[in-house]
N, C-alpha and C positions, 0 to 999 in steps of 0.2 A: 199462606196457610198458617192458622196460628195454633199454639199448641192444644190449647181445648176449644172444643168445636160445636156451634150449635147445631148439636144432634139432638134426635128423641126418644125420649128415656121412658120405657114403658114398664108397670107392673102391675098386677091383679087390680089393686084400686085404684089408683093413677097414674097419669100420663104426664108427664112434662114436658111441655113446647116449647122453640125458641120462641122466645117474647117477640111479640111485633104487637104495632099499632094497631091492630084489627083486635087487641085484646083492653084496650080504653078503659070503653063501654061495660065489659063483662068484670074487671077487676074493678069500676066503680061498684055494680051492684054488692062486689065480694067483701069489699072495704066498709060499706055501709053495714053490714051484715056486724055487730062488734062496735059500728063507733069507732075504730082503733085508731085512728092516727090521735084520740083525747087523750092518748096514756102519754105524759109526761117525758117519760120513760124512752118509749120505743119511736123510731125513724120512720112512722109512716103515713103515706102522702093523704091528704083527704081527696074528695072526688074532684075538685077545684083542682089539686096540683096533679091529678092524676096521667094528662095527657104529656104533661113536660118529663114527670118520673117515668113515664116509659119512654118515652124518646131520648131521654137522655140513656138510659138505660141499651135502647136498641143499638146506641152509637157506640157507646162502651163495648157492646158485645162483637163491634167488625174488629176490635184490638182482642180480643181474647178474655175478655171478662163475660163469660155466656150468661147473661138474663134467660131466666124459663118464667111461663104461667104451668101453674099448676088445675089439671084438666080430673075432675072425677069421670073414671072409665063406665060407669053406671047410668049417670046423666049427663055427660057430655058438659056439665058446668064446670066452667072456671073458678076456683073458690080460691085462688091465692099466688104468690108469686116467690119464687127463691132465685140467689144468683152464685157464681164465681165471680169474684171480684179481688183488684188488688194480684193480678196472676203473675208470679213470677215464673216465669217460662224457664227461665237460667236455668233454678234450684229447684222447679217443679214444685213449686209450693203454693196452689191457691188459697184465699179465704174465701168461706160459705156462709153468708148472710143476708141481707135485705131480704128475709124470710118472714111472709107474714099471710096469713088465712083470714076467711072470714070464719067468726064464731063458732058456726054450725057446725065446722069441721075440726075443732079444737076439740084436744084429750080423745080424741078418735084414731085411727089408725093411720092417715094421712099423713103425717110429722113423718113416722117413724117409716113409712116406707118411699116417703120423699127423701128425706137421710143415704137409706138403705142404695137405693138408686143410683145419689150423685156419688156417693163416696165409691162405691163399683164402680163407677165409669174412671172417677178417678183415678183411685189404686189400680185397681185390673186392667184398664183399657190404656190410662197416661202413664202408669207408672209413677206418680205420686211418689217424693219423697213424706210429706208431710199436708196434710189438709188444715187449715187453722180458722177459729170461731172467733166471734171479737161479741162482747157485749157489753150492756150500760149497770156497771157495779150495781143499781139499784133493782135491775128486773129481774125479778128473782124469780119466776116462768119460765124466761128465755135463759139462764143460767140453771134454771135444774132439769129443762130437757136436752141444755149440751153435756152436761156430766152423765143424765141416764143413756144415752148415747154411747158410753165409754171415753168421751174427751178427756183430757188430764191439763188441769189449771197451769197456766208460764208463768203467770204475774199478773200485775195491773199496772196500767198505764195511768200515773194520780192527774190530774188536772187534763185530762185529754185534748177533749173537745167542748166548742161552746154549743150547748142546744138552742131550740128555737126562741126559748122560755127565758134565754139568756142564764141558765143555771151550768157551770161547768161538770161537765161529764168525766169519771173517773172511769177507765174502760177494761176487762178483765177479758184476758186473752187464753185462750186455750185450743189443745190441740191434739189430734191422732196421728202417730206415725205410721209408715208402711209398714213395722213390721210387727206395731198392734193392729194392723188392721184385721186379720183371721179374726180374731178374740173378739173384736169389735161388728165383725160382721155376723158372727154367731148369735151374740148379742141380743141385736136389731133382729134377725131372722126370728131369735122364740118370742124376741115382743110380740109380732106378727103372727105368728102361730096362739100365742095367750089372747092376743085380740082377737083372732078369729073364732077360737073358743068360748070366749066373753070372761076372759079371766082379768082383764086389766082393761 
């Protein structure tokens, strides 16, 4: 049994599933939806690499890195996928990334209570010392929905990693601790409340 567990994480708009291959097909349609794997930037697969990134992903997730698809409770569609990844079981310190939607669901309420979700299972249910965010210095979308989140900037890692494009990746690491997490969860909850009212 391994420390985080693929369970299913459910709230008002969505539902988070353990990833499995019977989700291919439906996160090709979610990926086309955006174009996104075109952004320079950001790690994600087109419909071509789509079958290997989840299986590779499925197999990560028997060691304790849980892969989810992200499920709208409304229509039953698939529109994206988030993970634990990188899980130090020791220190209880996962990272939360390979996060990505299709279009339709961006700047909508999804993000924020996909967020809301994992980081509660985490803190509340694992006991979380610390949860951690990693991203590419340049995407500055995926860096100002982890700071509106309540994340708190560690550094950057200069030279990281090489992209596909052959361009080196500078990587900007942040993170919540357990015992910002109240302040953080409060947070995330009036996002949710302001979205439902159509304030943001």
């Amino acid at each position: 049994m391994t420390w985080l567990e693929p369970v299913q994480l459910t709230g008002a708009a969505v539902t988070l599933i353990p990833l499995g291959i019977n989700h291919v097909e439906p996160l090709k349609a979610a990926v086309m939806d955006g174009e996104l794997w075109k952004l320079w930037f950001a790690n994600v697969p087109s419909c071509d690499q789509m079958e290997d990134y989840v299986m590779r992903a499925v197999e990560s997730s028997a060691k304790g890195n849980v892969a989810f698809a992200v499920r709208l409770n409304s229509t039953h569609k698939i529109v994206g996928t988030t993970r634990f990844y990188n899980v130090d079981e020791i220190n209880r310190r996962p990272m939360l990334g390979y996060t990505w939607y299709a279009n339709s669901v961006c700047r909508t309420r999804v993000n924020t209570e996909c967020k809301l979700l994992l980081l509660q299972y985490a803190f509340e249910e694992k006991n979380a010392i610390a949860v951690e965010f990693r991203t590419h210095y340049f995407n500055q979308v995926s860096r100002t929905a982890i700071e509106r989140l309540g994340a708190k900037q560690d550094g950057i890692l200069r030279s990281h990693q090489m992209m596909r494009d052959g361009s080196i990746r500078d990587t900007v690491i942040y993170s919540i601790l357990g015992h910002e997490w109240p302040a953080v969860k409060s947070n995330l909850t009036s996002k949710l409340i302001a979205y439902d009212r159509g304030e943001d």
